[in-house]
N, C-alpha and C positions, 0 to 999 in steps of 0.2 A: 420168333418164327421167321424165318428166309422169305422176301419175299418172291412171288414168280411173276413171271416172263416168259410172252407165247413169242416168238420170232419166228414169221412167216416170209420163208426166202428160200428161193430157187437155185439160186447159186452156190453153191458149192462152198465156195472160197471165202465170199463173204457173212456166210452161214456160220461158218466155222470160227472166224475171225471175231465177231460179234460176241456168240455163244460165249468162246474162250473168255473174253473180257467181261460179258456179264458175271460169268460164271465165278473171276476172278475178285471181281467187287461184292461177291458174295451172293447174288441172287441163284434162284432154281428158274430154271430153262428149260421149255417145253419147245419142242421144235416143228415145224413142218415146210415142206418143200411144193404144196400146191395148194390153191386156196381152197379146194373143197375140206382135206384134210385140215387146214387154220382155221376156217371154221367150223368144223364140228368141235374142233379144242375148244376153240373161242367160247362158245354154247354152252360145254359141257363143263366146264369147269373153272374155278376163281383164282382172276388175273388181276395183277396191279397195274400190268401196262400191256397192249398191245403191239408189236415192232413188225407192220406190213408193207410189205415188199409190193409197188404198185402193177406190177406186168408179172402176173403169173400164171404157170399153165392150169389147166381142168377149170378154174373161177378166177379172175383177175380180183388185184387188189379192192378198185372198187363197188366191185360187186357182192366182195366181202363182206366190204365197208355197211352198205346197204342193209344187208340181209342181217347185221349184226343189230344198227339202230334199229331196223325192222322189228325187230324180235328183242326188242327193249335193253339191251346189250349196251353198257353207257360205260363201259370199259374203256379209260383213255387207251388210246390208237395215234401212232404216228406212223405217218405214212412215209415210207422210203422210196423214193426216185429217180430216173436219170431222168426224168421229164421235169424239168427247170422254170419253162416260162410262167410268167404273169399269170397266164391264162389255166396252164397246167396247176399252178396254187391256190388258187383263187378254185378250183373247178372239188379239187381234193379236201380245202378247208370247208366249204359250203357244203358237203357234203356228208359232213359230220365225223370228220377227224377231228384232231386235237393238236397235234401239231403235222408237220411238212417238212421234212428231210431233203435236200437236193442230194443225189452220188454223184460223184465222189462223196465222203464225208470222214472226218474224224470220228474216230471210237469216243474223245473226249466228248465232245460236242455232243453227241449221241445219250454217253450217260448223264450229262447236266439235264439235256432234256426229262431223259426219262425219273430224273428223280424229282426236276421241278411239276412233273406233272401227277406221280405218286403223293407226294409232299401238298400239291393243293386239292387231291382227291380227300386230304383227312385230315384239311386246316378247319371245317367248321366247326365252329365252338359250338358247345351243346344249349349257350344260353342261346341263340340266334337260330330257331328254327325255322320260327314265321318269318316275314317280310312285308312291309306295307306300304303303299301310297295311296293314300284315297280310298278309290273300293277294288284297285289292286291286290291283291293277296298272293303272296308264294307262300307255298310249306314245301322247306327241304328237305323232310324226311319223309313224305308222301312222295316228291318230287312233282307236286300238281300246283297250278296255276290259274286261279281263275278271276274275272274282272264282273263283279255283281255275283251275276247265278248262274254266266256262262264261263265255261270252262275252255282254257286256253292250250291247245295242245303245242308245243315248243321242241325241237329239235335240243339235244346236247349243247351244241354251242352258242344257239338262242336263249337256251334256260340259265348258261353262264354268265352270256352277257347281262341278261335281264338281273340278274344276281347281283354282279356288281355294279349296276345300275342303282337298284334298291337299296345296296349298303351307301349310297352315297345322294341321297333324296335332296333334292333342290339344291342341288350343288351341278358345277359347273365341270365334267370329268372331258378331258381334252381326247384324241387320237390318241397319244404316246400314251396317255394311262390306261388305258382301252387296250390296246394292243398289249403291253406288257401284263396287266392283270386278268385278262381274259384269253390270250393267245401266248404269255411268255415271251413275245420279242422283247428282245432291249434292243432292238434297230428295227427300222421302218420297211418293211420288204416291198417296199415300191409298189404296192397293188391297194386296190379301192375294197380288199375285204372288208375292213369296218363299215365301210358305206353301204355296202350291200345286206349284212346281217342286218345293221339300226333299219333300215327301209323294211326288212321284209320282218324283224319283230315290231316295229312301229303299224304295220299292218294288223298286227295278228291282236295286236292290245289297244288302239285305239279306233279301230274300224267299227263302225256303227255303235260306237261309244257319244254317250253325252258333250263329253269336255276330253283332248285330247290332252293327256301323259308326258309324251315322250317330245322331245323340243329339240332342235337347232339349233345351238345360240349361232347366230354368223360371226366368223373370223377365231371361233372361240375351244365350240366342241357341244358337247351335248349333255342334256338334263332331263331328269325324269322328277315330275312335278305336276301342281295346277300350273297354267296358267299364270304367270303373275298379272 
């Protein structure tokens, strides 16, 4: 079965250009030109990938984005932009995309993405569903989290990371594997997103916790564990 592809974009040229090549690598292409309409596709029907366009009329990309997590929608999404800086990446990833496009951009680079992110939505192996440290627990086919008897709610890209955190328990996993495993770069996009996810899910699972989890190592990178 083909898989689909919602492409939410405004422009014309680039709308078309996209399409074309999805369409040519074989995928089904569901289109729309403003975000009210990409979202209701979004909602209503099953997507392997997302392709949104950040500056659009009637609902802007982000807003999208929002109402998508919102509404339990865990559909990878990459968001496409001419808005480039630090700040502009860093605002789009936290936000609960999956990846980050700058435009201009190559059609090549485009479909690597979109299939590295198809490709890790249905790498898990069916013996691996639970997850554990301590009295951490993830189940990924409930998609829930809890640490004791309380129940941890996690953003998309917080439940990734924490994932592959968990696959790698008292081990030392640096920036570059973080980034690659949980965001796909194989280059460093010059901004403090990993820092900021690890802060704000180190919040969410060892706050008012007995013994904290999630670690520092300095100079090193970071670990999910007791204590040593």
């Amino acid at each position: 079965m083909a898989q689909k592809i919602l492409l939410v974009e405004d422009d014309p040229a680039t709308a078309e250009f996209v399409a074309n090549g999805l369409a040519e690598e074989g995928f089904v292409v569901d289109r729309a030109d403003n975000g009210r309409d990409g979202l209701f596709l979004a909602t209503d029907s099953g997507y392997q990938c997302i392709v949104l366009d950040r500056m659009l009329p009637g609902l802007d990309g982000m807003a999208v984005l929002a109402a998508l997590r919102g509404a339990g929608v865990e559909t990878p999404v990459i968001i496409l932009s001419a808005l480039g800086s630090p700040d502009d990446r860093i605002k789009g990833l936290t936000s609960g995309c999956d990846d980050y496009l700058v435009k201009p951009f190559t059609f090549a680079e485009l479909l690597a993405r979109i299939r590295l992110l198809i490709r890790r939505g249905s790498a898990v192996p069916a013996a691996q569903t639970v997850l554990r440290c301590e009295d951490l627990e993830m189940d990924l086919l409930a998609r829930r989290v809890r640490r004791g008897e309380r129940t941890i709610d996690l953003q998309p890209r917080e439940f990734r990371l924490l994932e592959f955190l968990l696959r790698h328990v008292d081990q030392v996993v640096t920036r570059t594997m973080l980034l690659e495993g949980v965001w796909d770069y194989h280059f460093d996009p010059g901004t403090n997103v990993v820092d900021v996810h690890l802060s704000r899910l180190r919040k969410k699972i060892d706050e008012g916790a007995g013994r904290p989890l999630l670690h520092t190592v300095r100079g090193a990178g970071y670990r999910i564990g007791p204590q040593p």
